[in-house]
C-alpha positions as CSV (number, residue, x, y, z in Angstrom):
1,X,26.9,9.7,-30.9
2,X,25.6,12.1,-28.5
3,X,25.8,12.1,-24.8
4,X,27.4,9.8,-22.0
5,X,29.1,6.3,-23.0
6,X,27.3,3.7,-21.5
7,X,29.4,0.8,-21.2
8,X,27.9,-2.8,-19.9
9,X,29.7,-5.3,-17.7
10,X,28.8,-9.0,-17.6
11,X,30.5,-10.9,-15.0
12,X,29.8,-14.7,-14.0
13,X,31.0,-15.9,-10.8
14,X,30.7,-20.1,-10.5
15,X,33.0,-20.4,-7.4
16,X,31.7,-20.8,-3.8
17,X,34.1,-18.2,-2.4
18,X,33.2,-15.5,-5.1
19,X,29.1,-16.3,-4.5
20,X,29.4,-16.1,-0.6
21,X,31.4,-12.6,-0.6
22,X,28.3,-11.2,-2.9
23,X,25.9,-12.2,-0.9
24,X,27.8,-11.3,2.2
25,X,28.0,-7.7,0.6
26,X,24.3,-8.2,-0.2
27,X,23.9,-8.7,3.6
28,X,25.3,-4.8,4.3
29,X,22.0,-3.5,2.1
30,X,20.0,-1.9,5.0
31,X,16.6,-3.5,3.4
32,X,18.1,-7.3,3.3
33,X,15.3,-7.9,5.7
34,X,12.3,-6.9,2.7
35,X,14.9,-8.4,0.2
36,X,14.4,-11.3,1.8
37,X,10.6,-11.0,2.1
38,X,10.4,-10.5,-1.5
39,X,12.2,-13.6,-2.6
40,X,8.8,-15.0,-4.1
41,X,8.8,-12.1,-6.3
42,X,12.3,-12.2,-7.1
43,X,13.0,-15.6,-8.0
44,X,11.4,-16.8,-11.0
45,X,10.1,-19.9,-12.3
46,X,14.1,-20.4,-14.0
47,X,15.2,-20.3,-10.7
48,X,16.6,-17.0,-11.1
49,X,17.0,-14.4,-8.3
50,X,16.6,-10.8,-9.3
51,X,18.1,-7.9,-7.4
52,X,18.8,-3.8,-9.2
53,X,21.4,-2.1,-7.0
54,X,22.7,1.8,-6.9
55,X,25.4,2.1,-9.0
56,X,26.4,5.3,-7.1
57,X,26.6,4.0,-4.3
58,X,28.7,0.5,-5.4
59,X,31.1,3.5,-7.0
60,X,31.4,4.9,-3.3
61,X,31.7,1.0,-1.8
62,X,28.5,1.0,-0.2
63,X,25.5,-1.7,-1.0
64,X,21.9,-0.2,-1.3
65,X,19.4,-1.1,-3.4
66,X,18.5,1.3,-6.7
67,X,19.0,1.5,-10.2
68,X,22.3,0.7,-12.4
69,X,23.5,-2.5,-11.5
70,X,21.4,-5.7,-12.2
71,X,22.6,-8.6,-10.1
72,X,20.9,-11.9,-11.6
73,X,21.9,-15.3,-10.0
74,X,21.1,-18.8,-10.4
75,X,20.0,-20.5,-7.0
76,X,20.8,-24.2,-7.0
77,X,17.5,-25.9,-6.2
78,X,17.2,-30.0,-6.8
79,X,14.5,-30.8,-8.3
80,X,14.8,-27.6,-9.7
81,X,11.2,-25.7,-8.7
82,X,10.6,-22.0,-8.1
83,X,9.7,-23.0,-4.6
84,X,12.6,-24.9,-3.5
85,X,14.8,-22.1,-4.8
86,X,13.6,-19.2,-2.5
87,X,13.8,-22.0,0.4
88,X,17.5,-22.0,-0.6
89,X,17.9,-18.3,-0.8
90,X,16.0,-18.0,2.3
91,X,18.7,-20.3,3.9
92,X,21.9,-19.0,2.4
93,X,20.6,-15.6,3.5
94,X,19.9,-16.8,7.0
95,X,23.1,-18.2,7.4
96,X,25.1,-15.3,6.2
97,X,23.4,-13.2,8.8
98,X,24.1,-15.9,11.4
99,X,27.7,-15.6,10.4
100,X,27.7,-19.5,8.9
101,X,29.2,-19.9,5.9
């Protein structure tokens, strides 16, 4: 063994309350506005959203996108199509910026 530890964390959050203050902290990033442009590229056909934050800067309390955290999230879509999924995201992004919860 030789070098730094690296040590993995795995957390699921299935509560509303737990999922809206993410993505309200995901509303700080200073890019949400490409973040959100990118959601076609970032949700896959699963349904999955993709987004790699700085670890650094989670360790100082600040959101900004970079390398060392991997945030993957399921976005409910019924019937459950790529499309209809970045719709969603779209929405619960719009409506965290509008201060709706």
């Amino acid at each position: 063994f030789n070098g730094d530890r690296i040590l993995v964390v795995s957390i699921r959050l299935e509560r509303a309350d737990e999922m809206r203050h993410v993505l309200s902290k995901l509303t700080e990033l200073e890019d949400i506005d490409t973040v959100v442009e990118e959601l076609d590229h970032r949700v896959d056909d699963d349904c999955t959203f993709f987004l790699t934050l700085d670890k650094q800067a989670a360790f100082q309390g600040r959101t900004a996108l970079g390398e060392g955290i991997t945030l993957r999230a399921k976005v409910e879509a019924y019937p459950a199509k790529r499309e209809t999924a970045v719709e969603n995201a779209r929405e619960a992004f719009a409506d965290l910026a509008d201060g709706d919860d």
